[in-house]
N, C-alpha and C positions, 0 to 999 in steps of 0.2 A: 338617035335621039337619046338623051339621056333621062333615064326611068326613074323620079324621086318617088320614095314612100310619102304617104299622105302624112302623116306627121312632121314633117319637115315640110310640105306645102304648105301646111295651115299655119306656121312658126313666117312660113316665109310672104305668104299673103298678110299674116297679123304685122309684119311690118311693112311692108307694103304701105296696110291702111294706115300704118302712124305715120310715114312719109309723107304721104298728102293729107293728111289732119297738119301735117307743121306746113304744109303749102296751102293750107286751107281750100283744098277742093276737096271738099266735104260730101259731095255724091259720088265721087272714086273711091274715096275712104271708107263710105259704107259697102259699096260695094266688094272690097276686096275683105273688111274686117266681118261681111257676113259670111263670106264664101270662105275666111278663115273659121268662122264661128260651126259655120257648118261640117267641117272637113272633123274640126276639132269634135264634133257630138259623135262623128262617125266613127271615128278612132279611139275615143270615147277613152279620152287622156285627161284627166282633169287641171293638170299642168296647164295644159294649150287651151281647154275652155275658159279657166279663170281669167288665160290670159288675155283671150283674145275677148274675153265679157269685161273685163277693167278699159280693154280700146273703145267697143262700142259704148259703155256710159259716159266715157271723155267726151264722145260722139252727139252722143244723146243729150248729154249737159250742156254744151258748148253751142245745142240749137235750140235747146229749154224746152226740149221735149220726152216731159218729165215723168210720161205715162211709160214711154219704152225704155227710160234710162232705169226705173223704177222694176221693172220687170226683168233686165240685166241685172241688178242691184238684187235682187233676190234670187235670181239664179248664180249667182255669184258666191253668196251668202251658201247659200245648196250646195255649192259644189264643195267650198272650202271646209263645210261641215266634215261632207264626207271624205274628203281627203283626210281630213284633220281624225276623222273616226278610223281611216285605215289606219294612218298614221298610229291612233293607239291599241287598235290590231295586232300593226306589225309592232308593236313596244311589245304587248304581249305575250305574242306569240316567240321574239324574239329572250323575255323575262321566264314563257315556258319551259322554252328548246335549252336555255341556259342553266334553268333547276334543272330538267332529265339529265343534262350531262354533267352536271354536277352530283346530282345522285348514281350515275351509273361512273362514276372517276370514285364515288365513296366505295361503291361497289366494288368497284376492281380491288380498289384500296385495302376494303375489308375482306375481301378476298384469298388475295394477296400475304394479309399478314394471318392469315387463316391457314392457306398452303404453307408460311412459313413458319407456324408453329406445329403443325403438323409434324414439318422436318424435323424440326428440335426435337419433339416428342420421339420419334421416329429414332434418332442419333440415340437421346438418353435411352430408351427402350435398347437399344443395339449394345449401347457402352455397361449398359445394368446386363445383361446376357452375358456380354463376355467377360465381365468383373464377377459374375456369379460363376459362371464356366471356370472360371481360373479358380476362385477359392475351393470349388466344388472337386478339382481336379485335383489342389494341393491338399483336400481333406482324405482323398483315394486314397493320392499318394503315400499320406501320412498313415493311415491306416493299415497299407499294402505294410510299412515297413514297420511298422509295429508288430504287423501277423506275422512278419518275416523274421523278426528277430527273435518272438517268440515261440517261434516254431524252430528256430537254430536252438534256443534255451532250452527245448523240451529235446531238441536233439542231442545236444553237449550233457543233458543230464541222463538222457536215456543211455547215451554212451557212458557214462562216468559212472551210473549206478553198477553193473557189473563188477567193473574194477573194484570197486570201493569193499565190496562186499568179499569180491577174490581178498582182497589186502587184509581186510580184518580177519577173515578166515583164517589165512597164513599167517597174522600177529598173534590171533589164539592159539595156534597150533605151535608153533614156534613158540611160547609159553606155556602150553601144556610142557612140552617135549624137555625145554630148558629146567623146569621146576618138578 
């Protein structure tokens, strides 16, 4: 046998009882649109109650009995309320979940351009080190051969004082000698 969920019986009972509403046997009608009404409270779908509450006031109307059509008609009213209320619920809740992930997409976002300025900072800090590293190395260098050169000048003249002094020596003397 095959096993239906109760929500699909009370869908399939509610038409049912509109079948014999349009055959107008009107006491099989009710009985399948209560035992639809009822499957529908137990499952407790509000889909299947409106639905099958809109068959029994056709029901209800149609024999002018206007206390139980009336009592339909307000539980009807009831239900579409609160459908109508989950309804802007889920608007809600679906207008919430929509800002969170909207703020958490700004988040990454700002994040994001946060880690990437970081980087840049990071590169510029890197390229100002090795552009200070370079001058800093060619002002050594420059120095290194300044000290070097001046240390050969103090060499060439340490060397050269001697001579200079041997020469004039020998110029004086060689004009002593010649005069």
């Amino acid at each position: 046998m095959i096993k239906i969920s109760a929500f699909y019986k009370a869908i399939v009972y509610k038409k049912i009882a509109a079948i014999f509403d349009k055959g107008n046997q009107n006491d099989t009608a009710y009985f399948y649109a209560r035992k639809a009404f009822a499957i529908a409270l137990a499952v407790k779908n509000p889909a299947v109650i409106i639905a099958t509450c809109v068959v029994l006031i056709k029901l209800f109307a149609k024999e002018k009995k206007y206390d139980s059509e009336f009592t339909y008609q307000q539980l009807l009213i009831q239900k579409k309320d609160s459908l109508f209320t989950e309804e802007k619920d889920r608007q809600i809740h679906n207008i919430y979940f929509n800002e969170k992930l909207r703020e958490q997409e700004l988040a990454t976002k700002d994040e994001k351009q946060r880690s990437q300025i970081k980087i840049y900072l990071l590169e510029g800090l890197a390229l100002l080190l090795i552009v200070t590293g370079i001058g800093y190395r060619a002002r050594m260098k420059s120095r290194f051969l300044r000290q070097l050169a001046d240390t050969e000048m103090l060499a060439f003249r340490a060397k050269r004082n001697p001579h200079f002094i041997f020469n004039c020596l020998s110029s004086i003397n060689r004009f002593i000698l010649i005069n």
